[in-house]
C-alpha positions as CSV (number, residue, x, y, z in Angstrom):
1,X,43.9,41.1,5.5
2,X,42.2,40.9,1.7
3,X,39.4,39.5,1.5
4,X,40.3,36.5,-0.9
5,X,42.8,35.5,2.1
6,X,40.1,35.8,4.6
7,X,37.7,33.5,2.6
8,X,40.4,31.3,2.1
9,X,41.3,31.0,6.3
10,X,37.3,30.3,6.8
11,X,37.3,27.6,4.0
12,X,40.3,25.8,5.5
13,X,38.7,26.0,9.3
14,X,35.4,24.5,7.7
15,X,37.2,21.5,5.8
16,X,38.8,21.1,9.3
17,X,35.8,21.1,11.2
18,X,34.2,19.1,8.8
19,X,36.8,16.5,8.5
20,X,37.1,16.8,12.8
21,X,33.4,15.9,12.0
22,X,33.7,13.2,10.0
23,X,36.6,11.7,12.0
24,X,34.8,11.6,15.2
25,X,31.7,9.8,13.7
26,X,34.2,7.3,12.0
27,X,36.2,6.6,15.3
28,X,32.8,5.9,16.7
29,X,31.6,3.3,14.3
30,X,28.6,5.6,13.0
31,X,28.0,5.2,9.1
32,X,26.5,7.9,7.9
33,X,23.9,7.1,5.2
34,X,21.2,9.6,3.0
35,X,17.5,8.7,3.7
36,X,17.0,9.3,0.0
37,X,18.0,6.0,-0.8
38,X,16.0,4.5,1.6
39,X,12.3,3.2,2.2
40,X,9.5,1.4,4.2
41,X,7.9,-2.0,4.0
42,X,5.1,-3.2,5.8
43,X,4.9,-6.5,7.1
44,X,0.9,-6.2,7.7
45,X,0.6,-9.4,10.0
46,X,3.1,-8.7,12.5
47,X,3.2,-5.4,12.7
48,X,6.6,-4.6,12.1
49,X,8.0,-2.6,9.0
50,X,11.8,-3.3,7.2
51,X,14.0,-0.2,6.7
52,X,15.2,-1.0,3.4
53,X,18.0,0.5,1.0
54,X,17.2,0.8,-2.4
55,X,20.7,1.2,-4.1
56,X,22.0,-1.8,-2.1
57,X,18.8,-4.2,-2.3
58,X,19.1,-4.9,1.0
59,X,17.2,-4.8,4.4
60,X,19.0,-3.0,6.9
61,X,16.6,-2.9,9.8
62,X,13.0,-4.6,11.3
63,X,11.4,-1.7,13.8
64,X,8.6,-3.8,15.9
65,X,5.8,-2.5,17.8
66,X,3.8,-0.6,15.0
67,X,0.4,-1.7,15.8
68,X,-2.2,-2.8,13.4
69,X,-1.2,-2.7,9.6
70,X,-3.1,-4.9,7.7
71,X,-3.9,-1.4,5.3
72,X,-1.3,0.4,6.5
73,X,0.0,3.4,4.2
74,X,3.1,5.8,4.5
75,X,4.3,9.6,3.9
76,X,7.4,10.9,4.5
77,X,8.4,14.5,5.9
78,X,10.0,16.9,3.3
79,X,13.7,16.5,4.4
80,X,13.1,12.9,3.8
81,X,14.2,12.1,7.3
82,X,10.7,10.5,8.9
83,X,8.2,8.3,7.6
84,X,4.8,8.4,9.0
85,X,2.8,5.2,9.2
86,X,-1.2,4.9,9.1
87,X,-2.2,1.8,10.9
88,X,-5.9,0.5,10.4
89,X,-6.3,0.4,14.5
90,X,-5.8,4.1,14.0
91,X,-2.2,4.6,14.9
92,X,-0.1,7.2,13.4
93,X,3.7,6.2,14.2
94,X,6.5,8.3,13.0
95,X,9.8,6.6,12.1
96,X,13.3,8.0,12.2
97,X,14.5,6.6,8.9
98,X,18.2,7.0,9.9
99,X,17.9,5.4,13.5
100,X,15.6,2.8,12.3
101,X,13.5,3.4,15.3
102,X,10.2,4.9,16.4
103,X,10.0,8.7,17.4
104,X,6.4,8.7,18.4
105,X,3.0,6.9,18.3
106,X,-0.6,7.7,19.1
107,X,-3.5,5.9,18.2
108,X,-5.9,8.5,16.8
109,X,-9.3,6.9,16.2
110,X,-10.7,3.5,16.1
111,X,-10.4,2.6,12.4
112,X,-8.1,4.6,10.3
113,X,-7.0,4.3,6.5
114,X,-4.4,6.2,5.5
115,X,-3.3,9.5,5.6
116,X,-1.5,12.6,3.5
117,X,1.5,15.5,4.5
118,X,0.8,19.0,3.9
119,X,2.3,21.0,1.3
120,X,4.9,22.9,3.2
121,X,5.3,19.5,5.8
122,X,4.0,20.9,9.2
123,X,1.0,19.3,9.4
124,X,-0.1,15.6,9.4
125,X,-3.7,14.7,8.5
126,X,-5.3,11.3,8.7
127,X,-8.4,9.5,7.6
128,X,-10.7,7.7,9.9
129,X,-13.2,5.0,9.3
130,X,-14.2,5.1,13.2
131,X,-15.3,7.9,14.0
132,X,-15.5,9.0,10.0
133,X,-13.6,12.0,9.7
134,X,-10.0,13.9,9.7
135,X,-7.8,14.6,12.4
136,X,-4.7,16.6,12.0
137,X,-1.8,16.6,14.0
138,X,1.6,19.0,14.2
139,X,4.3,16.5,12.0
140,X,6.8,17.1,14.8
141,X,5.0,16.4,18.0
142,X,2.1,14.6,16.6
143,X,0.2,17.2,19.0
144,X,-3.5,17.4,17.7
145,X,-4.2,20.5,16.2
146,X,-7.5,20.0,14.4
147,X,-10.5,17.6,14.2
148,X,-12.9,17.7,11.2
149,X,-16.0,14.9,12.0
150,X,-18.0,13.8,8.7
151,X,-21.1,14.0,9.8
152,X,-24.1,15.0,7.3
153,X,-27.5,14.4,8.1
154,X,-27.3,10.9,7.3
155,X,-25.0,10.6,10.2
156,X,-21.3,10.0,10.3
157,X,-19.4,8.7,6.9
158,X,-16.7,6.8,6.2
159,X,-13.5,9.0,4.8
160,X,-11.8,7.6,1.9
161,X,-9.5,9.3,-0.3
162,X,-7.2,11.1,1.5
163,X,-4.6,13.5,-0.4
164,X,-3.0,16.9,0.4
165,X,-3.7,19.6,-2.3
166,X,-1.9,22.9,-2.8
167,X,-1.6,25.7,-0.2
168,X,-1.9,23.9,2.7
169,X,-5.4,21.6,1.8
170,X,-6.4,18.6,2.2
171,X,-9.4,16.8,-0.1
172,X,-11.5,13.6,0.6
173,X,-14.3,11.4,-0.4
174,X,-17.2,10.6,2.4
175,X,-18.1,7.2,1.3
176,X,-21.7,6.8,2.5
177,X,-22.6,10.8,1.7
178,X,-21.3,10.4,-1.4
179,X,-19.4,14.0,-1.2
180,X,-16.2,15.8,-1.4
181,X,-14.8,17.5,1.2
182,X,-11.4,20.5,0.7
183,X,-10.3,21.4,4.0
184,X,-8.1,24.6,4.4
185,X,-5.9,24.1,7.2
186,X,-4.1,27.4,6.5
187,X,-4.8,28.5,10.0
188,X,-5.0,24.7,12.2
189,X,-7.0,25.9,14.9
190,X,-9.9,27.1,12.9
191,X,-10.3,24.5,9.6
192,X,-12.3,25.9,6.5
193,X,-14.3,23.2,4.8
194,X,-15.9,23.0,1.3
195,X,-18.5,20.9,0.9
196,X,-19.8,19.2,-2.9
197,X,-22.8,17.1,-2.4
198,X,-24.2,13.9,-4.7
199,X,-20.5,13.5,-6.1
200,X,-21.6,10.0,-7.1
201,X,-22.8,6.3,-5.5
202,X,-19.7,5.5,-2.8
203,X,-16.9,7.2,-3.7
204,X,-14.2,5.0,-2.3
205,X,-10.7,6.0,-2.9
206,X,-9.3,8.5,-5.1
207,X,-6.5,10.3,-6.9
208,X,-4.8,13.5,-7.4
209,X,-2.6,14.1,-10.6
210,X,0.6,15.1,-10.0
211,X,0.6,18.8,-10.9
212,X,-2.1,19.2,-7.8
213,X,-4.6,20.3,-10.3
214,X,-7.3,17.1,-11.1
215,X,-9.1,15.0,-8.0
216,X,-10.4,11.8,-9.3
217,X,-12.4,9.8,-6.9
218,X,-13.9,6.1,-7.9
219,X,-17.4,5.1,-7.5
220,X,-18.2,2.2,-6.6
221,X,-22.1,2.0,-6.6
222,X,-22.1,3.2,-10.2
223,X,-19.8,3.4,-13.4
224,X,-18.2,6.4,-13.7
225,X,-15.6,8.8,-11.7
226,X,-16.0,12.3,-9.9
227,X,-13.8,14.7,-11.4
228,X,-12.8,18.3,-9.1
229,X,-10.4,20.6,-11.7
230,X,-8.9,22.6,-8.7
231,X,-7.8,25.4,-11.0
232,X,-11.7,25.7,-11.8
233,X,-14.0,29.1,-10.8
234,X,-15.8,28.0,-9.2
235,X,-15.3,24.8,-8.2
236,X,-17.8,22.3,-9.4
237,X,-17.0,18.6,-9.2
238,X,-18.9,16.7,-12.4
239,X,-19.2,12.9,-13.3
240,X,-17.0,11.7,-16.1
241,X,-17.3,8.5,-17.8
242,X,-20.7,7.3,-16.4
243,X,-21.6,4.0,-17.8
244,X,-18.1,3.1,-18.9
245,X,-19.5,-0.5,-18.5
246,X,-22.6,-0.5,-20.9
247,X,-23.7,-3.4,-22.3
248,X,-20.9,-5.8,-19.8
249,X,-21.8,-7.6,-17.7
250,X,-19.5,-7.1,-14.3
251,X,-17.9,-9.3,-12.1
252,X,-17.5,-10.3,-8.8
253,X,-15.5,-7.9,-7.4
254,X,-13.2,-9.6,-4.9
255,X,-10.6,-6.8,-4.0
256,X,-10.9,-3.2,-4.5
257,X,-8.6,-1.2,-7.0
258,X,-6.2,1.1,-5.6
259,X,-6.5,4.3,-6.7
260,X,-3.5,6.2,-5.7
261,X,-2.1,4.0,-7.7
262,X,-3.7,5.1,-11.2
263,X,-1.1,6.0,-13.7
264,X,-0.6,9.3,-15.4
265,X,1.2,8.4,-18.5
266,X,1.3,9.8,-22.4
267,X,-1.1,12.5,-21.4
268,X,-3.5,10.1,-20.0
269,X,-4.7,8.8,-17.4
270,X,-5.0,5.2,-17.2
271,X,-7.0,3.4,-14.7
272,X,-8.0,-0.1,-13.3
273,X,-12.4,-0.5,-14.0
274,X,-14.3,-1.9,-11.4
275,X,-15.7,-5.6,-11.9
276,X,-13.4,-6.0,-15.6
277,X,-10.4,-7.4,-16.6
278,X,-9.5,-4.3,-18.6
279,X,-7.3,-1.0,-18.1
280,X,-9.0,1.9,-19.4
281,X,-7.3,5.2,-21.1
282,X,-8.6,8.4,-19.8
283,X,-8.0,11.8,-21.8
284,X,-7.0,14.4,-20.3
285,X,-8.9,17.0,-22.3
286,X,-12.2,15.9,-23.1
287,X,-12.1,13.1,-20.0
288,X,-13.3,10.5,-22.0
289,X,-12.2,7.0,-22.7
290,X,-9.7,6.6,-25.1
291,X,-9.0,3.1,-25.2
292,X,-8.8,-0.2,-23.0
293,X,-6.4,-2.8,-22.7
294,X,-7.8,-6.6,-22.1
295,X,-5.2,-7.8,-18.8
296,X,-5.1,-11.2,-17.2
297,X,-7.7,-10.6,-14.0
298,X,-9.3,-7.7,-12.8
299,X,-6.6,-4.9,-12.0
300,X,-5.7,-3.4,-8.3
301,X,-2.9,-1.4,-8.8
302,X,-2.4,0.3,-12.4
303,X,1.4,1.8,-11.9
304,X,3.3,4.1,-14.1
305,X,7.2,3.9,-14.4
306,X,8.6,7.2,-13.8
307,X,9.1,7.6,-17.7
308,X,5.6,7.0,-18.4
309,X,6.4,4.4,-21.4
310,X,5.6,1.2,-19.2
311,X,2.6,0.5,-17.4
312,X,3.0,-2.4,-14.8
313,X,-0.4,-3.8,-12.8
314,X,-1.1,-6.7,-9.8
315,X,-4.4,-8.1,-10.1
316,X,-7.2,-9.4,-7.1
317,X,-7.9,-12.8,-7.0
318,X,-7.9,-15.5,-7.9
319,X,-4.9,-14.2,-10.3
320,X,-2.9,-12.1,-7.6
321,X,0.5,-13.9,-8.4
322,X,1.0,-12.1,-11.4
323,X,1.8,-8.8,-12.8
324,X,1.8,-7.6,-16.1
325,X,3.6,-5.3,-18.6
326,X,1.8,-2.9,-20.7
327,X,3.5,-0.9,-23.4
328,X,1.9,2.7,-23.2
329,X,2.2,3.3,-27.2
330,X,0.9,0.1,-28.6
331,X,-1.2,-0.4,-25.4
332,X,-0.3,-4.2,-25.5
333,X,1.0,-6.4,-22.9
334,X,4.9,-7.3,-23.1
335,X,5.4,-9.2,-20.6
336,X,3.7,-11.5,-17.7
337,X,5.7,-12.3,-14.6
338,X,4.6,-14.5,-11.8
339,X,7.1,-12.8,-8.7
340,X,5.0,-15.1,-6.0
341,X,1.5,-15.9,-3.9
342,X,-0.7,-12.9,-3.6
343,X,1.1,-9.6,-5.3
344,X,0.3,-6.5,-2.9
345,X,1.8,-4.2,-3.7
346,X,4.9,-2.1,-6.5
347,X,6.8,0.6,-6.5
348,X,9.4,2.0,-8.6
349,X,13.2,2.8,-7.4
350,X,13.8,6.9,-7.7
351,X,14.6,6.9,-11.6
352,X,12.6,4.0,-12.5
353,X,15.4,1.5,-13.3
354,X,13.7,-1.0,-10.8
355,X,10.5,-2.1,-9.2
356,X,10.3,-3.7,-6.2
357,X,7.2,-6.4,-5.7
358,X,6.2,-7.9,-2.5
359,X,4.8,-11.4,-2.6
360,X,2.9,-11.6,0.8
361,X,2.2,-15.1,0.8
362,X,5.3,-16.7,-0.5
363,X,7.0,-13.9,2.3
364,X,9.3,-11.8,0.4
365,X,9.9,-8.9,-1.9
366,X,11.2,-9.4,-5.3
367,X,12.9,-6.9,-7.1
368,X,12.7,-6.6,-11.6
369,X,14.9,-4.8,-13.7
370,X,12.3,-2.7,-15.4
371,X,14.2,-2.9,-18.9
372,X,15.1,-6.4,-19.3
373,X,12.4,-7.5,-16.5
374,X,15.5,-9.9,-15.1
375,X,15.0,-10.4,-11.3
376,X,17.9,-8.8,-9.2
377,X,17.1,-9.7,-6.2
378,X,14.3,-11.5,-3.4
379,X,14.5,-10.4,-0.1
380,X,12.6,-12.4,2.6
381,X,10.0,-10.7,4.9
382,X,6.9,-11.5,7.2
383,X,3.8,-11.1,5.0
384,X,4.9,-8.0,3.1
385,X,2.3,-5.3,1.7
386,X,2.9,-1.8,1.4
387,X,6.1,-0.2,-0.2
388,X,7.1,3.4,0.4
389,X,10.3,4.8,-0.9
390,X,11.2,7.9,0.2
391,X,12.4,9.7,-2.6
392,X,9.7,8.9,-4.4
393,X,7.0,10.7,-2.1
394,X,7.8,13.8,-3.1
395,X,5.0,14.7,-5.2
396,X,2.2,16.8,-5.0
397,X,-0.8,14.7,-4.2
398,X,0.9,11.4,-3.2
């Protein structure tokens, strides 16, 4: 027998099997369905989160019983498959994205606030409030496989900040220390931890660019950012844009930007300042301030579309029914929407076309057309927050 008839005999028997396959499934009333057009939303008071398809608009699914998740953030594994869930009463829950159901739970700690994946997806780290520090656990089993406690000699600290870094690290703020921690989980069992001391006053939340290279963390005792350059020897974190307030006076500030949320876009960085009704322009060379934009209230979540060309940002309140526009090249506002009571949260469909906006008070998510900002759809839900999609997770340092 050639071999060009025996490749042909194997690719017959596989289109068989493979149809056999797909016949069985069918006869049994399975759809089959890819998770990368699916996502998470968290409906914070009731604990519950909506399995939702992007393509379609639709909700497709309410999985109960996820505990506390009035912050509650999300990460998905690398074959898209699970999402993991970070509850503020400390509960991790995974969720199988394709039987809309739970695959395990554990409550962790006593006061948890978010969490990150590591590079290669094995392991599972979360950030704790109560008792400050990092656990880690095996993505899988959610077996614990490491516990790093924040102490310092001032006692335990807050974690803030969480994000994975490359080759198997994770890197976060202690609020109260006012440090940043790397932890090298190469080997689980036995962590290895740098320390950088006197960062800056309460770093609270943070970001990591894209590429894995720059960790940003906020202050919010002082004006000004901690900048680590991971690609730095050695590495030295160093303040960038101290008194980026002079001469203002700040305001009330009545919710706290959102860091992972900063947008990298036009070779900047453009981020929400503390106690101002502005968006600031960060370069990316010289980390200065390259320019501010004036916005309706005082910004919580400064989001890039995938493109870069469009900023859009929610605001605390008393203005947190709107969302604005920005153009990134004239740095102007194009457009002010009003998608409902109290604007938590926005995220982008995979390629940007569309954003999806949950309204928590008026109950629902309402999705824009991010070139003709049309509404396409509104979707109820109980109190919705956070929205994860997970083809969009897949980014170093998100």
């Amino acid at each position: 027998m050639s071999g060009a008839t025996r490749r042909n005999i194997l690719q017959a028997l596989g289109a068989g099997v493979g149809f056999a396959a797909a016949s069985t499934l069918a006869a049994a009333g399975e759809t089959l369905r890819a998770t990368g057009d699916l996502g998470l939303v968290v409906e914070r008071q009731s604990g519950s989160l909506l399995l939702v398809s992007t393509t379609t608009r639709e909700i497709l699914a309410r999985i109960e019983g996820c505990g506390d998740l009035s912050h509650a953030s999300a990460v998905f594994s690398r074959d898209m498959r699970y999402g993991y869930v970070f509850g503020r009463d400390g509960g991790l829950t995974k969720i199988d994205l394709l039987t809309a159901s739970i695959a395990g739970r554990i409550v962790q700690a006593g006061n948890a606030i978010g969490g990150a994946i590591s590079q290669d997806g094995s392991l599972i780290a979360v950030s704790n409030y109560e008792p400050g520090g990092v656990n880690v656990f095996d993505a899988e089993t959610l077996e614990p496989l490491a516990s790093i406690p924040a102490e310092t000699k001032q006692g335990f600290s807050k974690v803030v900040g969480l994000s994975d870094a490359p080759g198997q690290r994770f890197i976060f703020t202690l609020y109260e220390a006012g440090e940043i921690w790397i932890a090298d989980l190469s080997t689980p069992a036995r962590p290895a931890v740098q320390r950088f001391a006197d960062v800056g006053d309460q770093p609270y939340d943070a970001l990591m660019s894209p590429d894995g290279r720059f960790y940003i963390a906020g202050l919010f005792g002082e004006d000004g950012l901690a900048l680590l350059d991971l690609w730095q020897e050695p590495l030295a974190p160093r303040r960038i844009l101290s008194g980026y307030g002079r001469g203002e006076q700040p305001l009330p500030v009545f919710k706290m930007p959102h860091l992972e949320g900063w947008a990298v876009a036009g070779g900047e960085v453009v981020i929400p300042a503390i106690g101002r009704e502005e968006v600031l322009y960060v370069t990316r060379d010289e980390w200065t301030i390259g320019g501010r934009t004036s916005v309706y209230g005082q910004p919580v979540f400064v989001m890039a579309r995938p493109d870069g060309r469009h900023l859009w940002v929610n605001f605390a309140v008393p203005e947190n029914d709107t969302v604005q526009v920005i153009d990134v090249v004239s740095r102007e506002v194009i457009r002010t929407l009003k998608p409902g009571k109290a604007i938590m949260h926005m995220e982008f469909t995979p390629r940007g076309e569309e954003v999806w906006i949950s309204a928590r008070d008026s109950n629902r998510i309402v999705v824009y057309d991010t070139a003709s900002f049309e509404q396409r759809a509104a979707l109820e839900a109980k109190s919705p927050s956070g929205i994860f999609f997970a083809s969009r997770a897949h980014r170093i340092g998100l």
